[in-house]
C-alpha positions as CSV (number, residue, x, y, z in Angstrom):
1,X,44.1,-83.7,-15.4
2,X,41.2,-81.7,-17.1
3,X,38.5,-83.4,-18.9
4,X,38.0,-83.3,-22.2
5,X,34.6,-83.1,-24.5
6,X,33.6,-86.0,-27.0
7,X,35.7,-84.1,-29.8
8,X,38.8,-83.8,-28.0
9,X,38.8,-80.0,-26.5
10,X,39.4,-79.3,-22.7
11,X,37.4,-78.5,-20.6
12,X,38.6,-76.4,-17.4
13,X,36.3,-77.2,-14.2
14,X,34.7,-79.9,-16.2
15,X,33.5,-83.3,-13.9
16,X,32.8,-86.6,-14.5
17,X,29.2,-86.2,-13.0
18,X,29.1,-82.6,-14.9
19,X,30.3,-83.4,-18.8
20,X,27.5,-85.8,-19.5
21,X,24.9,-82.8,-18.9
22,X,27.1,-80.1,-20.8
23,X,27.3,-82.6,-24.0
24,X,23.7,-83.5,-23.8
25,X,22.8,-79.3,-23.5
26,X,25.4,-78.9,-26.7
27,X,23.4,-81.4,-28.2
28,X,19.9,-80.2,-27.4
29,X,21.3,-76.7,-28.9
30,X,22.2,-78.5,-32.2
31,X,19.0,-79.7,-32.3
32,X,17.0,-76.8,-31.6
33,X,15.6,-79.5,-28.7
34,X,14.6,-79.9,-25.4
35,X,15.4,-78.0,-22.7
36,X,19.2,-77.6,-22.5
37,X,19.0,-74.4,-20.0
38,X,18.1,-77.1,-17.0
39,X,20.3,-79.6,-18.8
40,X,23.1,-76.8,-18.6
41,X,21.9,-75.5,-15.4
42,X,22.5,-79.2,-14.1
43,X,26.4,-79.2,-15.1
44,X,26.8,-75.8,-13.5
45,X,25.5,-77.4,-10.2
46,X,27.6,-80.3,-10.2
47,X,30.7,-78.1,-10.9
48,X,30.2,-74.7,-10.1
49,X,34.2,-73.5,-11.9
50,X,32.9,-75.6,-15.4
51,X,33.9,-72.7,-17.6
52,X,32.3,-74.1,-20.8
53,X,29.2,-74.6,-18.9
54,X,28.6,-70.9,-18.1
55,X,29.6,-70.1,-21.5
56,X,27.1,-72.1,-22.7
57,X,24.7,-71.2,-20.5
58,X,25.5,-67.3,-21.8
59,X,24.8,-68.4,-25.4
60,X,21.5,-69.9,-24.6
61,X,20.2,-66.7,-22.8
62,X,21.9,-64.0,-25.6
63,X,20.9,-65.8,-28.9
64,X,17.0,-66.2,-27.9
65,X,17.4,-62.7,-28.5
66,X,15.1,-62.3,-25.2
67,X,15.6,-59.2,-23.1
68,X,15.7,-60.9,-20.0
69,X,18.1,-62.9,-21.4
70,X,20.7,-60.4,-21.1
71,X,21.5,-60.3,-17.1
72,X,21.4,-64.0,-16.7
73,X,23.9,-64.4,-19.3
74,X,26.2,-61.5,-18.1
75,X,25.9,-63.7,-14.7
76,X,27.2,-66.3,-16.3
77,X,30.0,-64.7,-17.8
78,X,30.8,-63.3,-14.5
79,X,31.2,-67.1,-13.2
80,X,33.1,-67.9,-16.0
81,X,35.7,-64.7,-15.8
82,X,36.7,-66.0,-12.2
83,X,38.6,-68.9,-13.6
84,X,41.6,-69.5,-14.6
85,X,41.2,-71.0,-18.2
86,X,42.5,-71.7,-21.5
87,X,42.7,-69.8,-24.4
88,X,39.7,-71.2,-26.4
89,X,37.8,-70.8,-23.6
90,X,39.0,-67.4,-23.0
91,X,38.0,-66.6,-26.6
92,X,34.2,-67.6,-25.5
93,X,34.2,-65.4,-22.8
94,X,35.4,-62.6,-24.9
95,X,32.4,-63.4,-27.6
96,X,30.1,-63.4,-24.8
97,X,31.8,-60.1,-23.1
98,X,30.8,-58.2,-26.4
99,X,27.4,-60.3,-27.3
100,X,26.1,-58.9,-23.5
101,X,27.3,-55.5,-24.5
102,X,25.5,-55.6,-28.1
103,X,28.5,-55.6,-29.9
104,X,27.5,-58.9,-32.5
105,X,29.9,-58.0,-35.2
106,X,33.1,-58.2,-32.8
107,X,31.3,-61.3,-31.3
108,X,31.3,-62.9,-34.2
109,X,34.8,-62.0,-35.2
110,X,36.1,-63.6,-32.2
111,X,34.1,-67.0,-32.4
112,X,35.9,-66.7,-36.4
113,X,39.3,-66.9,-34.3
114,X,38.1,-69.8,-32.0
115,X,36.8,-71.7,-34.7
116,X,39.7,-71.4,-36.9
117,X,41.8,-72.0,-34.2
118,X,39.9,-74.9,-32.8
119,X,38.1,-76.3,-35.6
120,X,36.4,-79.1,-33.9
121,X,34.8,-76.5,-31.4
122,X,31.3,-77.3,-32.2
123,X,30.1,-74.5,-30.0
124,X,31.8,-71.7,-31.2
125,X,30.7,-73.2,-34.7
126,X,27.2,-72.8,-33.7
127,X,26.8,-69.9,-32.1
128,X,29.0,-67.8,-34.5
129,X,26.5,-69.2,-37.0
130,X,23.7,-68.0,-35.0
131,X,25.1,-64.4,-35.0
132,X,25.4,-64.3,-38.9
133,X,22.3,-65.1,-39.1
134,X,20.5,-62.5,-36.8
135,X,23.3,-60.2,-38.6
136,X,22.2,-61.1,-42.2
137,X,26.0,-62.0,-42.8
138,X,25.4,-64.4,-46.0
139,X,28.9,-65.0,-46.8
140,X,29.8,-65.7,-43.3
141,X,27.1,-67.9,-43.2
142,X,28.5,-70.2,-45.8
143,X,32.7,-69.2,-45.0
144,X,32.3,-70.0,-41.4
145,X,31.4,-73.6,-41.8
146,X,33.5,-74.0,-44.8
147,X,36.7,-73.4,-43.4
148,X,35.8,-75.9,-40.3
149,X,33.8,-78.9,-42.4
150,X,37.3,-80.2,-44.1
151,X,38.1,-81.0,-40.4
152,X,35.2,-83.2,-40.2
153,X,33.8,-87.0,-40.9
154,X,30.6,-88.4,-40.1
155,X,32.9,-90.4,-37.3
156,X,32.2,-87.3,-35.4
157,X,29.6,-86.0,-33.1
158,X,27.8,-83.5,-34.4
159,X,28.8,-83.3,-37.8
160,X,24.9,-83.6,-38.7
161,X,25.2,-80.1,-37.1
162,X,27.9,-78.6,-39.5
163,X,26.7,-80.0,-42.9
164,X,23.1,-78.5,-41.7
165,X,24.5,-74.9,-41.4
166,X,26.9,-75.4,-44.3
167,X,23.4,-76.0,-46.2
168,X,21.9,-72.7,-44.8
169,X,25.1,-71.1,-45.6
170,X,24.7,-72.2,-49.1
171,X,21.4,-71.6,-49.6
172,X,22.0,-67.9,-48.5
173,X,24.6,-67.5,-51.0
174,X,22.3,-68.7,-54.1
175,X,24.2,-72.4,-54.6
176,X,20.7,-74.1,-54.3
177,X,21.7,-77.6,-55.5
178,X,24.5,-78.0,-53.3
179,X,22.7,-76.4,-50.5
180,X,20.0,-78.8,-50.5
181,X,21.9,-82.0,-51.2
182,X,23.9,-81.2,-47.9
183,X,20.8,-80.6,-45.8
184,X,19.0,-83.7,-46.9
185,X,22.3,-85.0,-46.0
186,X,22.3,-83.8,-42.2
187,X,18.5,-85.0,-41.9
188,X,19.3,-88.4,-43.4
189,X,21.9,-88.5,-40.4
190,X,19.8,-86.7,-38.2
191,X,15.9,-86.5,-38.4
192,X,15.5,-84.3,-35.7
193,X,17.7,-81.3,-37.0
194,X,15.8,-78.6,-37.7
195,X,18.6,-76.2,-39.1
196,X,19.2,-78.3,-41.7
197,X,15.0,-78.8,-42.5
198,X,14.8,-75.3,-42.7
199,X,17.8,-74.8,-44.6
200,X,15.9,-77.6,-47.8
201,X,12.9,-75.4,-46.8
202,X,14.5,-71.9,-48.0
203,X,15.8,-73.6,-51.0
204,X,12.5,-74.8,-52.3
205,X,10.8,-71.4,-51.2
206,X,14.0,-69.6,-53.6
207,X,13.1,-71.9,-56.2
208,X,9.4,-71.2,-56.1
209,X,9.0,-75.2,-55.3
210,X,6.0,-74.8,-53.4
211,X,4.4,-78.3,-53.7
212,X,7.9,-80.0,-53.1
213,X,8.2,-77.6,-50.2
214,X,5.1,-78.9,-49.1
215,X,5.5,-82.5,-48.9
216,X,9.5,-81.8,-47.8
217,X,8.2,-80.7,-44.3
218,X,4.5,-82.6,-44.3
219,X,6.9,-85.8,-44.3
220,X,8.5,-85.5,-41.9
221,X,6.9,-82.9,-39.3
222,X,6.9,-85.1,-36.3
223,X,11.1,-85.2,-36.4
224,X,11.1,-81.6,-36.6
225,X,8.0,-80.1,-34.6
226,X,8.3,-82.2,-31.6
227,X,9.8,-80.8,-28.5
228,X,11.8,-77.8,-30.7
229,X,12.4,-74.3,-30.3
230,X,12.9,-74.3,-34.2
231,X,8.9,-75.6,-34.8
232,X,6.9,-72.4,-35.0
233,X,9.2,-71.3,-37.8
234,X,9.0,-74.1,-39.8
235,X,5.7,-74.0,-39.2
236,X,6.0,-70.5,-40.6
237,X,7.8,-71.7,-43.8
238,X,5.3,-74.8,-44.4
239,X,2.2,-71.7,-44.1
240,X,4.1,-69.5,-46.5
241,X,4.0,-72.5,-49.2
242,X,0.1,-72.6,-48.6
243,X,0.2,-68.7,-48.5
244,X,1.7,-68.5,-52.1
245,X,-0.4,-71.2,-53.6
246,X,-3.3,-68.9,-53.2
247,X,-4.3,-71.7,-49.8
248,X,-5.4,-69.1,-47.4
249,X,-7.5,-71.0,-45.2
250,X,-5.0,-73.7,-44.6
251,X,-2.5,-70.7,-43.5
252,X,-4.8,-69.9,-41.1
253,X,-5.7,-73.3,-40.1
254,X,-1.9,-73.5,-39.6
255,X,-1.6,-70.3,-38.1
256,X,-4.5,-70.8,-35.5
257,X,-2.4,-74.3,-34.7
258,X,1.5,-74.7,-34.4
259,X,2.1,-71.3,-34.9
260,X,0.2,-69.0,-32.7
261,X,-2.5,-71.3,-31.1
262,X,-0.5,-71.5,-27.8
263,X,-0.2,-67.4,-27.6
264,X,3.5,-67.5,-27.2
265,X,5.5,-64.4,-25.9
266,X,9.1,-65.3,-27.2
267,X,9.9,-63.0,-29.2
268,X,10.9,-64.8,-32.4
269,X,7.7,-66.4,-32.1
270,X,5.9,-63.2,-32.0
271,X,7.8,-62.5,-35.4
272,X,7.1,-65.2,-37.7
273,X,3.2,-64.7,-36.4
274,X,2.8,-61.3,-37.2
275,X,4.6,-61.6,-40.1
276,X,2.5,-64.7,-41.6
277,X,-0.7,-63.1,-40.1
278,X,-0.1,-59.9,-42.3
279,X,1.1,-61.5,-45.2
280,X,-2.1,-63.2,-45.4
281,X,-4.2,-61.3,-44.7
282,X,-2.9,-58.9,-47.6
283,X,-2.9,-62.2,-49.8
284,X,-7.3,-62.0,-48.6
285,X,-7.8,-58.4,-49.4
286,X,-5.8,-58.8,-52.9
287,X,-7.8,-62.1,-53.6
């Protein structure tokens, strides 16, 4: 009898000693948290034919956007494509199959199916949401989570998660009030979701709300910043507040800090500070 997840999906090659360490990595990616590569990397040890566990471990290498990212996750997928599995989780395989190959748009039309399909698949949620974003796919942004958020409740895990995106989504689409009364929402259940703390942040930066901005992310920094992938960009977003009140200094305090002081290499890193260190130093020639 195969196993199932904590919203009700099975899970072929799935253990009783390697589904705690899967559901804790699905969570860590929710959260932008931790380290769910050894968390993942931990399931795929105790059960070497986990399928969802490669996947996984595929998504977490491809959406870094790192280029060594790229064989480890086509490893995975290799692991994965040697077992006989379902059809959700042969959709996965076929998202990751193209994502490995560079081909995001018919990655992202796949995880549509799976998530239609299999509205509770968290996962496929996520990372389809991931690959509209790097896309610039606004309405997909929003549609994607639409169609799966009436399926639903605060009864289930995760759904911090989906009203996070559905608030990015939103926001990316222009609906500010709605977008930023479902991300305060998701961060009332969830402190530590960072999706849905940037997702308030872009709303305030749209609405020119650069004080409220301000104390929005000052407040609470410590649930955000602490052990998360997500930090250095809202870092980025706090620093561009600062930046467009004329606060130079403090963007370079902040800049000299959380967002470059460790001299990061990942590449998204690398983006948000050379972005914020040209922006202001334009903003120091222009006065």
């Amino acid at each position: 009898m195969r196993l199932t997840d904590m919203r009700g999906l099975e899970l072929t090659g799935a253990s009783g000693l390697s589904l705690p360490h899967y559901e804790t990595a699905v969570r860590q990616l929710t959260l932008f948290a931790g380290d769910p590569v050894s968390t993942v990397n931990a399931a795929v040890a105790e059960s070497p034919d986990f399928v969802m566990s490669h996947a996984l471990k595929a998504y977490l290498h491809l959406l870094g956007t790192e280029p060594d990212g790229v064989p480890v996750a086509y490893e995975a997928f290799e692991a994965a494509n040697r077992v006989p599995c379902n059809d959700r989780e042969r959709g996965h395989l076929a998202a990751i199959c193209h994502l490995v190959s560079g081909r995001w748009h018919a990655a992202s039309r796949v995880l549509e199916d799976v998530a239609i399909a299999n509205p509770h698949d968290l996962l496929a949620i996520q990372a389809g949401h991931q690959i509209d974003f790097f896309r610039g796919d606004s309405r997909m942004l929003r549609d994607r989570i639409a169609r799966a958020l009436p399926f639903w409740s605060k009864q289930i895990p995760g759904y911090h998660a989906l009203l996070g995106m559905y608030a990015f989504g939103l926001e990316e689409m222009g609906d500010y009030a709605e977008a930023e009364k479902r991300g305060r929402a998701a961060v009332a259940i969830e402190p530590r979701d960072s999706w849905a703390q940037h997702a308030v942040a872009h709303v305030m930066e749209m609405q020119g709300r650069q004080r409220d901005g301000i104390a929005w992310m000052e407040s609470s920094a410590e649930s955000w910043s602490s052990d998360n992938f997500f930090a250095v960009h809202n870092w980025w977003h706090l620093a561009l507040y600062y930046l467009e009140l004329g606060e130079v200094q403090k963007v370079l305090s902040l800049f000299d800090g959380p967002i470059f002081g460790a001299r990061s290499n990942v590449v998204l890193e690398l983006v948000d500070a050379s972005a914020m260190l040209a922006a202001a130093s334009a903003r120091n020639r222009c006065g």
